[in-house]
C-alpha positions in Angstrom: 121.4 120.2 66.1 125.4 121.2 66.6 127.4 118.3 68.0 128.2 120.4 71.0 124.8 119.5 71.9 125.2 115.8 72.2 126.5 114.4 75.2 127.8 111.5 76.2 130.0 110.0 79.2 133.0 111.8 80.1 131.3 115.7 78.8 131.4 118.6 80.4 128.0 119.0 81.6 126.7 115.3 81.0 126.4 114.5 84.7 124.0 117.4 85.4 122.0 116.5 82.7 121.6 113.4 84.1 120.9 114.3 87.4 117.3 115.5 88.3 115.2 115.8 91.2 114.4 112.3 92.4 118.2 111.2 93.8 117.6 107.8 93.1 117.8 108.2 89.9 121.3 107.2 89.1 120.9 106.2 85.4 123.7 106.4 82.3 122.1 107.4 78.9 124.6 106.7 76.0 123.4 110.1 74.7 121.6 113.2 75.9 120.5 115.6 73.5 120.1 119.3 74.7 117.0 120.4 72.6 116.7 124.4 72.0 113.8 124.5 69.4 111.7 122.0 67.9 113.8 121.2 65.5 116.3 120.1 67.2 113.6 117.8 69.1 112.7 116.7 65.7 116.3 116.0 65.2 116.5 113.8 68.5 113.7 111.8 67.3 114.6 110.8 64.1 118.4 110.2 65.3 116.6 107.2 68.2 114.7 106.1 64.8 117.4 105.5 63.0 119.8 104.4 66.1 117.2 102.1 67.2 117.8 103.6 70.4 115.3 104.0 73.7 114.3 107.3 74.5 113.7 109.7 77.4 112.1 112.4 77.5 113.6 115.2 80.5 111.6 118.7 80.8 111.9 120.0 84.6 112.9 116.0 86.0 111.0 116.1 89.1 108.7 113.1 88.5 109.2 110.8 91.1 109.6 107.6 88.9 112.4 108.9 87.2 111.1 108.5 84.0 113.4 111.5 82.8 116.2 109.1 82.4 117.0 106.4 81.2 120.1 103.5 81.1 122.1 102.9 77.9 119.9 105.0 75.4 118.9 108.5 74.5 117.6 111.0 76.7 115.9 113.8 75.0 116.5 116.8 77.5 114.0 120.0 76.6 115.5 121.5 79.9 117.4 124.0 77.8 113.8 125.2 76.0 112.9 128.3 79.2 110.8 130.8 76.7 107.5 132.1 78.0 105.3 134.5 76.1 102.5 136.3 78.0 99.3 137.6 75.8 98.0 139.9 78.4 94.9 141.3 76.5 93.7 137.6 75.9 95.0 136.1 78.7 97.2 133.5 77.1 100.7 132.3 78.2 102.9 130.2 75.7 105.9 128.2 77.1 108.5 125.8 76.4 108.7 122.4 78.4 111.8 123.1 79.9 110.1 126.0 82.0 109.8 125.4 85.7 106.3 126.3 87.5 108.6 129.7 90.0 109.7 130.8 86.2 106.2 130.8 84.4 104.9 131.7 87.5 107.5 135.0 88.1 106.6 136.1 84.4 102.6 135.3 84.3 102.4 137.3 87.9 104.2 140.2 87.2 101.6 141.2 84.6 98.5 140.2 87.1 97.4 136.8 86.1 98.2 132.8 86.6 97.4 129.9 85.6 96.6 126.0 88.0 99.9 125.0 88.8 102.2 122.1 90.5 102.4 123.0 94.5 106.1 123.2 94.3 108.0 125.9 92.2 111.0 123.4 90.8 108.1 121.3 89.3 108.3 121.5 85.6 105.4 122.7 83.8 105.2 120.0 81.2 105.1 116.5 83.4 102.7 118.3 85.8 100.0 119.6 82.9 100.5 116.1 80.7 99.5 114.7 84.2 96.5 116.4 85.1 97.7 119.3 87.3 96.9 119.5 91.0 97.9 122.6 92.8 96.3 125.5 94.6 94.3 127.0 92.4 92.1 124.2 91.6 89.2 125.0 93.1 88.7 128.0 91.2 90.2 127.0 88.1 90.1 123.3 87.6 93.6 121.0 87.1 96.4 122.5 84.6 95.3 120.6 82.0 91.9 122.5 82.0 93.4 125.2 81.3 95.8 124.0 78.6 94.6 125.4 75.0 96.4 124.1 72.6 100.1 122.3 72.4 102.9 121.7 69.5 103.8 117.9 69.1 106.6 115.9 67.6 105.2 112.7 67.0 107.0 109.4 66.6 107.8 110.1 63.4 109.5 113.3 63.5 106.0 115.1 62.3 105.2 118.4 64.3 101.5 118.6 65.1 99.5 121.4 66.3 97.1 119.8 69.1 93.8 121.6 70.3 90.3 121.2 70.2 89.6 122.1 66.4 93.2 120.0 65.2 93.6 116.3 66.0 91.6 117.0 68.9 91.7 113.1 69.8 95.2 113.8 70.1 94.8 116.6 72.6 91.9 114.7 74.2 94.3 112.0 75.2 97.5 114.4 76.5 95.6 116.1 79.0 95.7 113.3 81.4 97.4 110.5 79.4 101.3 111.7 80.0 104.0 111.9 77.1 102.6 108.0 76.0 102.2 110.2 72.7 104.5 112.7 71.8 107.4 115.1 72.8 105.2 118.6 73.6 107.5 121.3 72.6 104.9 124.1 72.8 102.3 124.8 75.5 99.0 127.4 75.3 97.7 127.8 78.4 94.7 130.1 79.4 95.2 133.1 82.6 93.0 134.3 85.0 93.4 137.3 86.7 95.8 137.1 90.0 96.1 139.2 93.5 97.2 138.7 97.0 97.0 135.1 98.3 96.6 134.5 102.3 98.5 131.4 103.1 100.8 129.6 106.0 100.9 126.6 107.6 98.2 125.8 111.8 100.9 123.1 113.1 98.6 121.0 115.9 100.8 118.0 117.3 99.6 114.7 115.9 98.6 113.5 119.7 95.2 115.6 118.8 95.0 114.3 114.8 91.6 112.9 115.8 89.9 115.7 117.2 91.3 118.2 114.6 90.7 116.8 111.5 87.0 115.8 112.9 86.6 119.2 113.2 88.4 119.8 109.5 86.3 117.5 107.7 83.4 119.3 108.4 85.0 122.7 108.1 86.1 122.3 104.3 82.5 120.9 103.1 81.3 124.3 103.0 84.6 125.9 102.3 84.4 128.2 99.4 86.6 127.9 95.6 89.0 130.2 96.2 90.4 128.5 99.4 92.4 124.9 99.4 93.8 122.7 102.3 96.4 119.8 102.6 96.7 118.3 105.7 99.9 117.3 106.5 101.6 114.3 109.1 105.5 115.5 109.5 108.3 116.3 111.8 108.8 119.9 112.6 112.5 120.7 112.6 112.8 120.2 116.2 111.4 116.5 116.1 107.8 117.3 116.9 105.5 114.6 115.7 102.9 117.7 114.3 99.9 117.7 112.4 99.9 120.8 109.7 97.2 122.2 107.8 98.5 124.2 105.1 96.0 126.8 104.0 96.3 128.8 100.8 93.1 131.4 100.4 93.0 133.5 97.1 92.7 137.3 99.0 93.5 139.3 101.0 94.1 138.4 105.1 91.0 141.3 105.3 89.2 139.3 103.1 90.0 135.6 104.2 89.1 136.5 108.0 85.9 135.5 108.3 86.0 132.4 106.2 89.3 131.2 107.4 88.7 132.7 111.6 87.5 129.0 112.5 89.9 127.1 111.5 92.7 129.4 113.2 90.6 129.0 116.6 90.3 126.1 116.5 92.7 123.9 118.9 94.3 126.4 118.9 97.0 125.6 116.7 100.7 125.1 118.0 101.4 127.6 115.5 99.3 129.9 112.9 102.2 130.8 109.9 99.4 132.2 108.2 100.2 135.6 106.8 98.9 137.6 103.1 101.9 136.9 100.6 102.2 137.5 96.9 101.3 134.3 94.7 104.6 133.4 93.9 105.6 133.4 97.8 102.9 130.8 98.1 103.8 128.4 95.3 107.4 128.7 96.9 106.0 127.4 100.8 106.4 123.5 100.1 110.0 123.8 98.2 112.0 123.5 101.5 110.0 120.0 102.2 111.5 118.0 99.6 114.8 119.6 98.0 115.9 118.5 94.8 119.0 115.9 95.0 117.1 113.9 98.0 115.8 110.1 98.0 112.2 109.9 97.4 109.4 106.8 97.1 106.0 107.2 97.4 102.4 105.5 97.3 99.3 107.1 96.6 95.7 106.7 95.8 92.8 109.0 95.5 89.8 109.1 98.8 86.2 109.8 99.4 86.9 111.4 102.4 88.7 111.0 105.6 87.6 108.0 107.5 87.7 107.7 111.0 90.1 104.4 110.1 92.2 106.6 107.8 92.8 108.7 110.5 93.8 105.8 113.0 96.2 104.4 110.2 97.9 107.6 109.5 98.4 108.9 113.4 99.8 105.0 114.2 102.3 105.2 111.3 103.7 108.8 110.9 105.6 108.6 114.3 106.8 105.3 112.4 108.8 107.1 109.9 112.4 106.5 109.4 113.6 110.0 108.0 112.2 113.1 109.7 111.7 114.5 106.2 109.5 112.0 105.3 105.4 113.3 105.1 101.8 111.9 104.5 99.8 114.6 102.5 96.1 114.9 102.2 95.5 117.1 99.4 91.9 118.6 99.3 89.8 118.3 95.9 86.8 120.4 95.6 85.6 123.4 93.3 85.8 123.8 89.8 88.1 120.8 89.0 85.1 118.5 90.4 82.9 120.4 88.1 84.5 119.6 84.6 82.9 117.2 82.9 84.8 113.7 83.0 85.2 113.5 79.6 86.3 116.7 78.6 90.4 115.2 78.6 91.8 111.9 79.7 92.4 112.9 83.4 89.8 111.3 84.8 89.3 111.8 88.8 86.5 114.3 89.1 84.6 112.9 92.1 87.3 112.6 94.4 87.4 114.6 97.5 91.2 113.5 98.4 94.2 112.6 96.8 96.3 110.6 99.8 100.2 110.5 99.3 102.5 108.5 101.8 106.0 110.3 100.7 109.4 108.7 101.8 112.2 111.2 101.8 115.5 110.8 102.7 119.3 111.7 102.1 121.6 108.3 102.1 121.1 105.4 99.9 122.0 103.3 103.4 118.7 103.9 104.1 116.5 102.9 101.0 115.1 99.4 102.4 113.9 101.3 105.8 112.3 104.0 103.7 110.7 102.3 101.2 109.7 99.9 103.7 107.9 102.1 105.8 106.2 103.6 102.9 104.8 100.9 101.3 103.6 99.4 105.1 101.9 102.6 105.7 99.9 102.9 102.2 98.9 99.1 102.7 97.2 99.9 105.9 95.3 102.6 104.4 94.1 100.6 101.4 90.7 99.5 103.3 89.7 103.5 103.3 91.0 104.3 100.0 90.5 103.9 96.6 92.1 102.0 93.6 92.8 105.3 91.7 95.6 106.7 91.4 96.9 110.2 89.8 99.6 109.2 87.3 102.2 112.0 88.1 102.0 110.0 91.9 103.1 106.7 90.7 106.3 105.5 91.3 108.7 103.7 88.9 107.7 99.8 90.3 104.0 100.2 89.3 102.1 96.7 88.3 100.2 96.9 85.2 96.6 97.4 87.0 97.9 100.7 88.7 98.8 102.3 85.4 95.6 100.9 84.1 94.0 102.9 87.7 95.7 106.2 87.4 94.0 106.9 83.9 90.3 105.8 84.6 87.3 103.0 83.9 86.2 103.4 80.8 89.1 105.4 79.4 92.4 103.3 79.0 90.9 101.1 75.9 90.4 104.8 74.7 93.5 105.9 75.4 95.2 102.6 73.6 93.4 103.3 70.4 95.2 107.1 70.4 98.2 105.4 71.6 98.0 103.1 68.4 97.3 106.0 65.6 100.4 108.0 66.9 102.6 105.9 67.9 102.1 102.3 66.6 105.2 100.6 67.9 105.9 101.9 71.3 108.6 104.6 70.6 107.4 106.5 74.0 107.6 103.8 76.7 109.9 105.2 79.2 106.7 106.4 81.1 103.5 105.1 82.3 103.3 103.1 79.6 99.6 102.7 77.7 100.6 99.9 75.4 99.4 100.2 71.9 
């Protein structure tokens, strides 16, 4: 690694590093490390070894908790590591963790194909798919790390590992769900499926009819078909309207979405119907505006059967609550082929849930942190009667008890999870996360 990749206070360049998306985060590592290759993550690694130092691990930086940074120690920033290799005859991408979901997106699309990815295009590829991997294209697909095929690891020891199902496969059991508790991934392989015109947009209802509509919605989506998903939305429009949006992203054409999508646009009718055909990368693009990188964001969330009457009642009393009118409640819609996987196939574990419920505080001045995170943490323990103790980890925020980290990776699989923890990293050395203790 040259020396003009080591930063430290004072550097041209070491404030940006530092900075990433969760504004917050205002933490001072004594040394970032720009990684280009593995080598020079290998490098990194073995320099915290023998500098007894903490480490970080930074690829895109938008995970809420801000685990991307840390005070007084090393971070080890793969931000600079952007290549992307498409396979087009078999339908295989390769990527570097510093690649954002718009850039692997922009390069998988051009040639026709995409794989699940995060439902924001400055999300980083490798926090999301070490995660899980919500997005859009569940439903047909299953989360991103269902379609991860095989990764490159630098272990705790400086030892590069190839990870799939034929090598250490209890190793690439556990990343699919379990976060970067056991490695640095320098290397991804994911799996494409072919891709075409998406018809997506926003119905805007005002909340005042919240009730009524998502009655109607709950029974709309149970025989809603895989290539169509939903998130239901409690926000502000710009001009202060307490609204109710149902953001809609069908995999087709507007021709071929009409008939499937015709009563849900009736219905109400909406405020608004921004629902229009668009290319893919357009529609992973549609949240981005919501929650701009630099802002102040805390949130809570837990995973839901279904949309309870009581949910509702919370959720309509509390929105109109919130401090910052860029502040939102999002019910994401679960369904398809990502409830189909078997559970044990990879350490992400929540297959039967029909929901995933985030209360998200967003914000611009740290004058108003006690408000925000006050409001948010209200609102999420009203809803705790009608939701339930899981919790998907790339949702959990940096104050998390024990028992939720425990939550967000599943009965039955965190003593699992501890025994992979212990054969690859013994003493800890990746703890600056959602920590599985060894």
């Amino acid at each position: 690694m040259n020396p003009d990749q080591l930063l430290v206070t004072g550097d041209a360049g070491y404030d940006q590093a530092r900075r990433i998306w969760n504004g917050m985060i205002d933490r001072h590592p004594a040394l970032i490390a720009r990684c280009t290759s593995t080598a020079d993550v290998v490098e990194a690694v073995k320099l915290a070894v023998e500098g007894k130092l903490t480490v970080s691990v930074k690829g895109g930086g938008h995970n809420v908790a801000g685990n991307a940074v840390c005070d007084g120690g090393l971070m080890i920033d793969l931000s600079p590591m952007k290549d992307i290799q498409v396979d087009v005859e078999a339908r295989t991408a390769t990527a570097q963790p510093g690649v954002l979901w718009g850039e692997f997106d922009a390069v998988t699309v051009a040639h026709g194909l995409a794989t699940p990815g995060g439902q924001v295009s400055h999300t980083g590829i490798a926090g999301l798919t070490l995660g899980g991997g919500l997005g859009y294209l569940m439903g047909l697909h299953g989360a991103t790390c269902d379609n991860l095929l095989s990764v490159e690891v630098v272990t705790a020891q400086g030892e590069v590992l190839t990870a799939n199902q034929h090598a250490n496969a209890d190793l690439f059991w556990a990343i699919r769900g379990g976060g970067g508790n056991f490695g640095i991934v320098t290397s991804f392989l994911f799996r494409l499926h072919p891709m075409g015109p998406v018809t997506a947009g926003l119905l805007i209802h005002p909340q005042a009819r919240a009730n009524e509509i998502l009655a109607f919605y709950r029974e709309f989506i149970k025989t809603s078909p895989d290539c169509m998903n939903t998130t239901v939305a409690f926000m502000k429009t710009p001009d202060g309207l307490d609204a109710m949006a149902i953001i809609v992203v069908y995999f087709g054409t507007a021709e071929q979405s009409e008939t499937v999508l015709r009563p849900l646009r009736n219905f109400g009718p909406p405020l608004a119907d921004l629902i229009a055909e668009m290319p893919y990368t357009q529609a992973q693009k549609m949240a981005d505006h919501l929650v701009p990188i630099g802002n102040r964001y805390y949130w809570k969330s837990n995973f839901a059967d279904a949309i309870a009457d009581g949910l509702i009642d919370v959720l309509t009393s509390k929105a109109p609550a919130m401090p910052s009118p860029q502040s939102m409640i999002l019910v994401f819609e679960m369904s398809g082929e990502i409830q189909r996987k078997h559970r044990d196939s990879a350490a992400f574990d929540h297959r039967d849930c029909n929901h995933e419920v985030s209360i998200i505080g967003n914000w611009t001045s740290s004058d108003d942190d006690a408000a925000n995170i006050a409001w948010v943490r209200e609102t999420w323990d009203a809803a705790q009667p009608f939701l339930r103790q899981s919790v998907y980890v790339n949702h959990l925020s940096g104050d998390e008890p024990a028992e939720r980290i425990r939550a967000a990776y599943g009965p039955g699989k965190y003593d699992r999870l501890v025994a992979v923890k212990r054969k690859y990293d013994p003493r800890n050395f990746f703890r600056f996360n959602q920590n599985i203790v060894p």
